[in-house]
Each structure stands twice: as structure tokens, then as C-alpha cells.
C-alpha positions as CSV (number, residue, x, y, z in Angstrom):
1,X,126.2,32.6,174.3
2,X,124.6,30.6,177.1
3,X,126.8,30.1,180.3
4,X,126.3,27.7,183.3
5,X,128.2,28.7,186.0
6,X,128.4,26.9,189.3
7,X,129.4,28.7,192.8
8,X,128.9,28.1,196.0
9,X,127.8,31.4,197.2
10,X,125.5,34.1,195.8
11,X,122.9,36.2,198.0
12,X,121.7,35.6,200.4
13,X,124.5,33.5,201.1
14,X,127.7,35.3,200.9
15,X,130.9,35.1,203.0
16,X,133.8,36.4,201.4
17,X,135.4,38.1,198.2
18,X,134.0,34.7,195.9
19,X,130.6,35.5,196.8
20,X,130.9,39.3,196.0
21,X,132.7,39.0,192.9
22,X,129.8,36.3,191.1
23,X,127.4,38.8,192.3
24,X,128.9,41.8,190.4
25,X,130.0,39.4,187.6
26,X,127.0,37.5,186.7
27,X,125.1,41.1,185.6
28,X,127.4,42.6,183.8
29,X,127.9,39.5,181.7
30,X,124.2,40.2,181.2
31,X,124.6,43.5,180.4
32,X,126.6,41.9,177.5
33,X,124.3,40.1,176.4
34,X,125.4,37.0,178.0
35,X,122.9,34.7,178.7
36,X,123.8,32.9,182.5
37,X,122.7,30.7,184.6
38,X,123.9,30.3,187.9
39,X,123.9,27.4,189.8
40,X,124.1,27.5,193.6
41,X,123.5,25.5,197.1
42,X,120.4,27.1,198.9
43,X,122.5,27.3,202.3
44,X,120.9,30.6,203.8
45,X,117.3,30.4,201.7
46,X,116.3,32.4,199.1
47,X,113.8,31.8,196.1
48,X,114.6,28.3,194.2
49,X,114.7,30.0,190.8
50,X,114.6,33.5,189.9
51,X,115.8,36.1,187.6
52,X,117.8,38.8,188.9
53,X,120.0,41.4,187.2
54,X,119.1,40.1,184.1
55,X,120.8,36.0,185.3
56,X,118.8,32.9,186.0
57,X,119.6,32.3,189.5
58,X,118.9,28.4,190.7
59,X,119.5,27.8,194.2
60,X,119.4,23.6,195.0
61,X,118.4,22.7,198.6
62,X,122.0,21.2,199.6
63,X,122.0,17.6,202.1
64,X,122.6,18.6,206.0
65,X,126.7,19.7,206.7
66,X,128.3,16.8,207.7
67,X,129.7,18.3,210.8
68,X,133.3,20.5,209.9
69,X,134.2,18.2,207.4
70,X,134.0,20.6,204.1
71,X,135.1,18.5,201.5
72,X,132.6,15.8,202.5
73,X,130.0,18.8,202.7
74,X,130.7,19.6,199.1
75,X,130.9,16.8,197.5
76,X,127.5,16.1,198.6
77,X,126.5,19.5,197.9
78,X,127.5,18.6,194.2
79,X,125.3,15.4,193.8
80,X,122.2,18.0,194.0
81,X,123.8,20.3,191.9
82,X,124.7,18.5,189.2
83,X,121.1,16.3,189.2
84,X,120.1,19.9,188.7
85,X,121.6,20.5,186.0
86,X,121.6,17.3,184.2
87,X,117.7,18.0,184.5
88,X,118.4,22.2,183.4
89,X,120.9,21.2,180.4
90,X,118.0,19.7,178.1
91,X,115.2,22.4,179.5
92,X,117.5,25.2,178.2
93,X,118.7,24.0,175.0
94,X,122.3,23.5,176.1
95,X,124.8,25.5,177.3
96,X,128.3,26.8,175.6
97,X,130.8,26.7,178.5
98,X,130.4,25.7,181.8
99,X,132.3,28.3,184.6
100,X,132.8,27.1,188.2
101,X,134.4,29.7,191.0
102,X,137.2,27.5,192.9
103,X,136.7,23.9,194.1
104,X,134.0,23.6,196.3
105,X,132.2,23.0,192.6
106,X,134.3,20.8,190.9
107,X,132.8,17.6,191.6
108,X,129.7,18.4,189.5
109,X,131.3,20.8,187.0
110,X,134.2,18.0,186.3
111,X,131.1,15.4,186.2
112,X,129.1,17.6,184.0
113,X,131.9,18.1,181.7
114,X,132.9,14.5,180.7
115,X,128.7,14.3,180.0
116,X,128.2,17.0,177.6
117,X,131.5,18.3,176.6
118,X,131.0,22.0,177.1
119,X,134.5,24.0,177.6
120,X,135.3,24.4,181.1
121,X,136.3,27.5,182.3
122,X,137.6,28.1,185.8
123,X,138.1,31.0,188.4
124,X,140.7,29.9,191.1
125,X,139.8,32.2,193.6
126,X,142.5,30.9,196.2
127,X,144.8,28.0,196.8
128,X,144.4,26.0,200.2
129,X,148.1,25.9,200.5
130,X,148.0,29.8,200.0
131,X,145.7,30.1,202.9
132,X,148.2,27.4,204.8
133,X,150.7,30.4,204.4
134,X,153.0,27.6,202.0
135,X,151.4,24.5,203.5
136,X,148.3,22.2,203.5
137,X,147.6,22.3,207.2
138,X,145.1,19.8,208.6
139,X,143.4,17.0,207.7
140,X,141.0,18.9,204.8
141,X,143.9,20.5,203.2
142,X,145.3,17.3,201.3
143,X,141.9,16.3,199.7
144,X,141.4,19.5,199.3
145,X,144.6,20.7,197.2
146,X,143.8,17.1,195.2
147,X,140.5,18.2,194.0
148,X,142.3,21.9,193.3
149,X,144.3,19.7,191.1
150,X,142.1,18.0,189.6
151,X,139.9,20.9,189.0
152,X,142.8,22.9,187.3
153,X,143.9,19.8,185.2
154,X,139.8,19.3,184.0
155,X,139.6,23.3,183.0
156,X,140.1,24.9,179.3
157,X,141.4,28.0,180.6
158,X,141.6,29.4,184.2
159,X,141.4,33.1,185.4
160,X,142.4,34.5,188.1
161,X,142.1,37.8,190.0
162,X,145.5,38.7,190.1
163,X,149.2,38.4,189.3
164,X,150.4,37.1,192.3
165,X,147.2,34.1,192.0
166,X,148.8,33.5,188.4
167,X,152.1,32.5,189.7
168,X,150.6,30.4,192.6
169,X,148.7,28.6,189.8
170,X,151.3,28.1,187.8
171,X,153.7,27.1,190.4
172,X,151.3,24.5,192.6
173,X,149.9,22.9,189.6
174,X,152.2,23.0,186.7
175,X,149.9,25.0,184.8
176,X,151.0,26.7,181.5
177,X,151.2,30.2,181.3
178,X,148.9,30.3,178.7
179,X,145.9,28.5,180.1
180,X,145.8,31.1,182.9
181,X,144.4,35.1,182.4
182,X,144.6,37.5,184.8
183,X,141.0,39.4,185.5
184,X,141.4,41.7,188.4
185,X,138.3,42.4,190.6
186,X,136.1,45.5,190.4
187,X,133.8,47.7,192.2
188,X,130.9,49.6,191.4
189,X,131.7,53.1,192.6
190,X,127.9,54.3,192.7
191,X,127.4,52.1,196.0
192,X,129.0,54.8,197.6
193,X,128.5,57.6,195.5
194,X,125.3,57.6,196.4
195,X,126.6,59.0,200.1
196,X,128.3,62.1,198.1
197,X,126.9,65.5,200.3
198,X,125.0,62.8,202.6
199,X,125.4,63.8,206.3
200,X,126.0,60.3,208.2
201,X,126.9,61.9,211.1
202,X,123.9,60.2,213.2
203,X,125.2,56.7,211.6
204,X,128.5,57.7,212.8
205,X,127.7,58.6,216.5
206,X,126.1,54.5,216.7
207,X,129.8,53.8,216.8
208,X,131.8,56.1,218.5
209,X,131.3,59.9,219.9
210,X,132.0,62.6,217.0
211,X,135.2,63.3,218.5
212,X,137.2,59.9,218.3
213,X,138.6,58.7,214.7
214,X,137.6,55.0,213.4
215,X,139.9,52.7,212.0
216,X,137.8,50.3,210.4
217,X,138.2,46.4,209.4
218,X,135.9,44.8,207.6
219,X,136.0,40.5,206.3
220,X,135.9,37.2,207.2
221,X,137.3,36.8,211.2
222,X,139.8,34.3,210.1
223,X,143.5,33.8,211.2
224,X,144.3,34.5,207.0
225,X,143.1,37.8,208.0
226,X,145.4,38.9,210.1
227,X,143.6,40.9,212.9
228,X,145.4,39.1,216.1
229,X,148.1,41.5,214.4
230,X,146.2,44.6,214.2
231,X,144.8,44.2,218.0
232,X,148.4,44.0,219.0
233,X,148.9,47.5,216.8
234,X,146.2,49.0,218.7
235,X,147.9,50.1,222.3
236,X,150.4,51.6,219.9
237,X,147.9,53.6,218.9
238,X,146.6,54.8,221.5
239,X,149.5,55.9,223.4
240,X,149.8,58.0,220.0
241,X,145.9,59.1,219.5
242,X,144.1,57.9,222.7
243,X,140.5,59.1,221.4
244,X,140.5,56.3,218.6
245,X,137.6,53.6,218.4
246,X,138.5,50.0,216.4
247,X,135.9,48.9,214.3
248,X,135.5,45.5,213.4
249,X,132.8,44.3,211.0
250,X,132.7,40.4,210.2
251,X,131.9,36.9,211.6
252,X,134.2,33.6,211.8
253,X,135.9,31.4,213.5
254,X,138.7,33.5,215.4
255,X,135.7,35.7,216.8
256,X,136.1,34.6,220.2
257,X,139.4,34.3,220.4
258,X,139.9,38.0,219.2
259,X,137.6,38.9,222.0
260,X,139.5,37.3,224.6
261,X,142.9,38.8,222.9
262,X,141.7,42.4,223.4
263,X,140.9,42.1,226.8
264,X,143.7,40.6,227.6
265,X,145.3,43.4,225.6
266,X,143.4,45.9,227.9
267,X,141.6,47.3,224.7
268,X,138.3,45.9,224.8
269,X,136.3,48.9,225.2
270,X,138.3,50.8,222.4
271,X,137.9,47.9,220.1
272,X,134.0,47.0,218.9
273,X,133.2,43.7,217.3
274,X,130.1,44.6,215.0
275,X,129.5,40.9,213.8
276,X,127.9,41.0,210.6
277,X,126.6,44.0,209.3
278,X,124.0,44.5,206.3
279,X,126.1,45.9,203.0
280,X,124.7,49.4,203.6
281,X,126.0,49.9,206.7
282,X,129.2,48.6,205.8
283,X,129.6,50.9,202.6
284,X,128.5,53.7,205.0
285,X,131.1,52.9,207.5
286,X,133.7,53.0,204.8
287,X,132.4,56.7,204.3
288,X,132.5,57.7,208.0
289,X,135.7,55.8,208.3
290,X,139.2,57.7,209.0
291,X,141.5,54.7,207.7
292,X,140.4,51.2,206.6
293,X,142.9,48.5,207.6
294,X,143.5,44.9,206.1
295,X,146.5,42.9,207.9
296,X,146.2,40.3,205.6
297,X,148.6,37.2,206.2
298,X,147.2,35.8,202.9
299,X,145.2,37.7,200.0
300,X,144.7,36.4,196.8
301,X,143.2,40.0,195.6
302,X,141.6,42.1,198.4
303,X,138.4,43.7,197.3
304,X,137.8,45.1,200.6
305,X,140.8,47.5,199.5
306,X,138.9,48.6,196.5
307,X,136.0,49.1,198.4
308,X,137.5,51.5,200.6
309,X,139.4,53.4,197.4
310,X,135.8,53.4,195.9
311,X,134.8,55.4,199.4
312,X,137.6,57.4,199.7
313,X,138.9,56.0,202.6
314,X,142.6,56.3,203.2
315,X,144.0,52.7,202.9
316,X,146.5,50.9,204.9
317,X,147.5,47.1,204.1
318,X,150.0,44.2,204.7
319,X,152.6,43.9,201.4
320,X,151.0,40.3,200.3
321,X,149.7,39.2,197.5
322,X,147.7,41.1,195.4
323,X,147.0,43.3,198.0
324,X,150.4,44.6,196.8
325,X,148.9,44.8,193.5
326,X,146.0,47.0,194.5
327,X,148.1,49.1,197.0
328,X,151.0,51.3,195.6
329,X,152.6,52.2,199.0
330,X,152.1,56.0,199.5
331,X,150.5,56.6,196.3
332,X,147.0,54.9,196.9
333,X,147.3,53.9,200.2
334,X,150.3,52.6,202.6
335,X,151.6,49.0,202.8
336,X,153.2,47.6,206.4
337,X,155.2,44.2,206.8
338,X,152.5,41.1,207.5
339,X,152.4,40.0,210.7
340,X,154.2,43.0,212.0
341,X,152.3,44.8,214.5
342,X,154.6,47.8,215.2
């Protein structure tokens, strides 16, 4: 079987839980004997065409950004991608089904479809009125949830990553419960593994003295993500265990603000901001961690909770989504109330 599939990350360009779960996917589809290839914008570089993991990999130079406006951004993005593979379809021999990861494709997945008539299949990673916490907030959110719909309505069958994504999909876009399967996310368990008997104490001291615990965070610095709430958790904390060091790992657009919120909070120095962090020393910091923490407002699966299981880091996360699916309160981890920083 010969699979095109279309997202809009893969490395070197990765921001969030998408990005992560076509990198992991795409080889073990391989490994199956699968043949893909994977079709992707060229925001952050990388070789135009390659073979890695046993998957074709094209990356497409994308048109400059035009400004914040994403929807615009992609659906330019998409008249690259789908010249590409216009051009790719006859080199190949043709595919069998096309697969696209969430909207920011459909344009040229929905185009390519009504030209060669492959099956569509479609991973809904997330629904913009999910990350609206209910509504489309903004002036991107209304085109946005239309092309959502649009996508959905083009698509053979649609998979999501858990339970709680099914019903939003069903629910938002009239979908039948039959067009949608439920996949959950994975992780590889030998990323970390590989630390088993390793001392990281050295790595450990570039964070905080041997003596103080971490609490660690790691994702994308977004409001969805909760982490005004966990800053406001943190004098808490302290008062309770004063030698604790906050560790947050990520870039976004609440950055700043969080800054300015744990000064004001009189936490700065017990709270670090690590910015991005190469995916070594993130898996190592889940290793050297004492808890991992995900406030979550919104979470249509939450990997990073998997992650820190797969590290055998103690777990603690806000009771949505399918982090509740992930999370059995105080049998894999603990769940707290969203938004509730006590």
C-alpha cells in the first residue's frame, strides 16, 4: 500500500503533540511494510527530499507567513503542496489513500482528492472551538472551524487520539459514529530506557542544586496549557516545601506574560523558563524530574503524560479531556480540577 500523507509539521519543524505523533507514526507504518510519503512545508529547513525511518519525507519551500493570519498562511502553504504532489502522484505510480493530520492541510488534500479519487483518511488532532474552551474566539476561529468542517465532511473515515476527541467530532460536525476510530497516542519507551543505571546527576545540578526537588512542565507556552494556573500553585508550594525549583521547558506566545506573572507572584527565581530544549534533554529532565505537571485547560490527548509514565515520573494532571483518559487518579498518576490552582 502506498500512502500520501500531508502534515504540517515533521522535524525539524515540530511544535506540539501533531508533530510528535507523524514522527513516530510514519516509521512504524514502515515497519509494516507501508510504503509513505510525507508531505510537508519546509518552515524550519531541512533536506527537500529524503528517506528517513524507512518514509519518503518531501519538504516544499512554503510562500512568506502573511503576518498572524494562519489560515491565509495555510492556504498558501497548500498551493505548494499540492503542485507537489500533483507533480509526485504520476512519478510514484499513484497512491492508495491520501492521510492529512488536522486542517492546516486540507486545502490540498480536499483538492487532491476530487483530482484522483484516492480515499481520504483524516486525523483530527484538535477542534478550534475545543481550544476556544466551547467557543470560536477571534477572528481565525470561524474560517477556521469552516475548513474543520469541510475537511471532516471531504474524509472516508477519521481517527482520532482519544475518546473524549470522538465525541467532540461527533458532536461539532454531525459525524457518524462509524466514520470515526479511536487510535490513542504512543511512546517509545527505549528513549528513556536508555537512561536506566545512567547517573544524570551533573545534568541535574544545570537546573537546580542536588538538594531542591523539580516539578517539571514541559509544551507549547499557550493559555490552552494552563501554566498561569500552575504559577499561582507554586507559593503554595513553597510555604509547604520551600527548597523546590519550577521547571519550565517550551516556547509560545504566553512566554512573556508568564514571566511577568511570576515576578509579580514573587516566584521568579524559584520558577526557570528553559525555552526550548533539544529532545534529549527534555527526556533526561523527565528522568531527573520529581513530578511532571500538565494544567491543561484543553487536551485533546496529552502525550507529554505518556512521556513522563514512559520515564517514570510521578504524574499530576488537570481532569480534561483525554488527559482523563491517560491519567487514572491515584493509580497512574493524580488528576486536580482545571483552572484550580489550590
Amino acid at each position: 500500500m502506498r500512502v500520501l500523507m500531508f502534515s504540517w509539521e515533521y522535524p525539524p519543524h515540530v511544535v506540539g503533540g501533531l508533530g510528535k505523533h507523524v514522527m513516530e507514526l510514519t516509521p512504524a507504518l514502515a515497519r509494516q511494510g507501508v510504503k509513505v510519503h510525507l508531505v510537508t512545508p519546509a518552515w524550519n529547513g531541512g533536506e527537500p527530499r529524503e528517506t528517513v525511518d524507512g518514509i519518503t519525507v518531501h519538504r516544499v519551500p512554503p510562500p512568506a507567513p502573511v503576518g498572524s493570519n494562519i489560515h491565509d498562511t495555510a492556504w498558501r502553504a497548500n498551493q505548494e503542496l499540492q503542485r507537489y504532489a500533483e507533480q509526485l502522484w504520476p512519478e510514484v505510480g499513484g497512491f492508495d489513500v491520501i492521510h492529512a493530520h488536522d486542517w492546516l492541510v486540507a486545502f490540498a488534500v480536499c483538492e487532491l482528492r476530487r483530482v484522483f479519487r484516492p480515499p481520504l483518511v483524516v486525523t483530527m488532532h484538535a477542534t478550534e472551538r475545543g481550544r476556544g474552551g466551547g467557543y470560536l474566539v477571534g477572528e481565525m476561529a470561524g474560517p477556521i472551524h469552516s475548513t474543520e468542517q469541510w475537511l471532516v465532511g471531504e474524509a472516508q473515515r477519521l481517527i482520532v487520539t482519544s475518546q473524549y476527541m470522538a465525541g467532540q467530532v461527533r458532536e461539532e460536525f454531525g459525524v457518524a459514529a462509524d466514520k470515526v476510530d479511536v487510535v490513542p497516542n504512543g511512546v517509545d519507551t527505549a528513549r528513556f530506557d536508555r537512561y536506566e543505571g545512567v547517573d544524570l546527576s551533573i545534568f541535574r545540578r544545570l537546573y537546580t542544586p542536588p538538594e531542591e526537588q523539580i516539578v517539571f512542565s514541559v509544551g507549547r507556552v499557550e493559555y490552552v496549557k494552563g501554566l498561569h494556573v500552575l504559577l499561582e500553585a507554586v507559593p503554595r508550594v513553597l510555604a509547604r516545601c520551600p527548597q523546590t525549583r519550577f521547571v519550565v521547558a517550551g516556547n509560545g506566545s504566553e512566554l512573556e506574560r508568564l514571566r511577568c506573572c511570576a515576578g509579580a507572584l514573587g516566584i521568579a527565581s524559584r520558577v526557570l523558563f528553559a525555552g526550548l530544549v533539544s529532545d534529549e534533554d527534555r527526556d533526561r529532565l523527565y528522568r531527573v524530574a520529581d513530578a511532571a505537571v500538565f494544567p491543561s485547560l484543553y487536551e485533546p490527548f496529552g502525550i507529554v503524560a505518556l512521556e513522563a509514565m514512559a520515564a517514570r515520573c510521578p504524574v499530576i494532571v488537570s481532569r480534561v479531556g483525554g488527559l482523563q483518559e491517560v491519567v487514572r487518579c491515584c493509580e497512574t498518576g493524580i488528576t486536580v480540577y482545571p483552572g484550580d490552582a489550590e
